[in-house]
N, C-alpha and C positions, 0 to 999 in steps of 0.2 A: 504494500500500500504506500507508493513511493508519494501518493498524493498527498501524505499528512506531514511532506516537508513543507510543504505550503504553509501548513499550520506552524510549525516549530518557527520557519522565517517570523509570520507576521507576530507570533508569540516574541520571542528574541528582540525585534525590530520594536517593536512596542516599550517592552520592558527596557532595553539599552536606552532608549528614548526618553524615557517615566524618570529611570533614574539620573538621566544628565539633567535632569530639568531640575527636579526634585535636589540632587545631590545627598552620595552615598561615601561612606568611609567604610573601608574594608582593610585595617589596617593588614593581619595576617597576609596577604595577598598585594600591597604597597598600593592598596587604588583609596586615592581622595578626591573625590568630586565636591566642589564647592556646592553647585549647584545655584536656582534663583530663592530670592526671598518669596512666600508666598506674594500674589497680587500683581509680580512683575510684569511688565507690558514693553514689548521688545519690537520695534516695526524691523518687518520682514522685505516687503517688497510696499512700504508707504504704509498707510492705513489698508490698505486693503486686506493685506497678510502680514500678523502678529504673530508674533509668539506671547501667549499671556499665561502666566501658571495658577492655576485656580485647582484644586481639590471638591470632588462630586463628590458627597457623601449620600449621596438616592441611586437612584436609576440614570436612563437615558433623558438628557435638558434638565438635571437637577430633581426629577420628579423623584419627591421622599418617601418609602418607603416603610412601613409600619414597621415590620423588624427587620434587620441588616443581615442579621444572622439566618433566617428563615429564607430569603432574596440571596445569599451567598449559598445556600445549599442548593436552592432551586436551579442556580447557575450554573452549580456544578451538577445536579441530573442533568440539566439538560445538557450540558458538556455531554456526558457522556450517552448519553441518546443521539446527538448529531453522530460520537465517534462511531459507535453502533451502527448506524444510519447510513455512514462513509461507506465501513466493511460489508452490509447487505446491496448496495448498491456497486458495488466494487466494477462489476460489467455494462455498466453505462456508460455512456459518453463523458466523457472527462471535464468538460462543462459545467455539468451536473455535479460532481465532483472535487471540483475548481471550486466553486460558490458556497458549496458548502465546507471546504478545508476550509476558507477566508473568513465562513462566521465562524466556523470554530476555536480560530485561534484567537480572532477578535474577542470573542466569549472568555477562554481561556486568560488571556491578556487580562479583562478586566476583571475576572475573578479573583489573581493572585493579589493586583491591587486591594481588591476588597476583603482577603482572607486572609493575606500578610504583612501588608504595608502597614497596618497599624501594630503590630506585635515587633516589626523590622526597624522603626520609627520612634518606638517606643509612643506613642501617643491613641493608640485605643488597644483593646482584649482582641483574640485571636476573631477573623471573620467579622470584626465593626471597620473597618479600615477604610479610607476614604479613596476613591477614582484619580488620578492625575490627568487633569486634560490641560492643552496649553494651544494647541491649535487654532488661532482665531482669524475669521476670514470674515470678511464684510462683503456678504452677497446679494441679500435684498434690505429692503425697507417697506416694511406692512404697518398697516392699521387692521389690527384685530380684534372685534369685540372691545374697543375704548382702551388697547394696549398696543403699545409701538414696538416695535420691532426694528431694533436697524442694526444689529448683528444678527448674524447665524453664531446660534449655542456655541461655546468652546467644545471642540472635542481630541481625542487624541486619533494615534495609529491602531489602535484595538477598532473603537469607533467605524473609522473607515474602513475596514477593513469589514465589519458588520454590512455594513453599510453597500459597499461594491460587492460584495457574495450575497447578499439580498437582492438585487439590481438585475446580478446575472444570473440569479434562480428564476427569477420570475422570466426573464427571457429565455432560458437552455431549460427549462424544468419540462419533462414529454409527461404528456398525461396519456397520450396512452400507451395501455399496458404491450407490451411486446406477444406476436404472435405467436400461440403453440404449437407443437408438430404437429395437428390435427389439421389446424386449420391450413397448415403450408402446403400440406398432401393432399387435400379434398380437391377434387376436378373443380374447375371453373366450368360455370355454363350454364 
């Protein structure tokens, strides 16, 4: 199932990223990342693309969560239902395949945030631990319901990653089922 390098990338790509932003000390291993202070806002390419470092303690756009702990477990079944999911579908178009490694490491990515980063951090119990998103892009400008909108949500490389394997499921996803030997041998006519 060489497709679940897909996943270990965007997992890795994520986390390398989480931590430069955040900033890690590993003394045993000589690695010191400063990192930013929370709230920092860095232009990338003008306002349009930032780097800003914000900690998600909910869901996807900040959406909270009743328990952290409950929502980190559910993460992780369902992690492991997509992995499941991957291996039964293993004879499918690679597409299909593709889309679904990309949410799962996405999923992945943002679990560990929320099931070690606060025990890694020292600042919450095993499975409370807060999201790192720093990705900020200034795409539209809504009025929604008497609220303005003139960024797109922060998010990080887990996110995207959700995000583009959603995208391309709904476009590579076959609904229908593959033909049996029955029906491949019955006379036409």
């Amino acid at each position: 199932m060489r497709i679940l390098y897909v996943s270990l990338l965007v997992v890795l790509t994520d986390q390398v990223s989480k931590l430069l932003i955040r900033g890690v000390s590993i003394p045993a291993l000589g690695i010191h990342v400063t990192g930013y202070p929370l709230g920092t806002s860095k232009p990338i390419l003008g306002d349009f693309l930032r780097m800003t470092y914000i900690e998600n303690p909910g869901m996807a756009f900040g959406i909270e969560v009743s328990s952290k702990v409950f929502f980190s477990i559910f993460s992780l079944l369902a992690s492991l239902g997509i992995l499941w999911y991957i291996y039964s579908i293993r004879r499918r178009g690679v597409m299909e395949r593709f889309s679904l490694a990309l949410i799962l490491g996405g999923a992945v990515g943002n679990l560990i945030d929320r099931v070690f980063y606060g025990l890694l951090f020292q600042d919450a119990p095993l499975f409370q631990g807060r999201v790192v998103d720093f990705i900020d892009v200034d795409f539209f400008h809504v009025n929604l319901l008497g609220y303005q909108f003139t960024r797109f949500p922060i998010f990080n490389v887990a996110d995207s990653a959700v995000t583009i394997g959603v995208v391309l499921l709904l476009l590579f996803h076959h609904r229908k089922e593959p033909e049996t030997l029955e029906e491949k041998t019955e006379p036409q006519g």
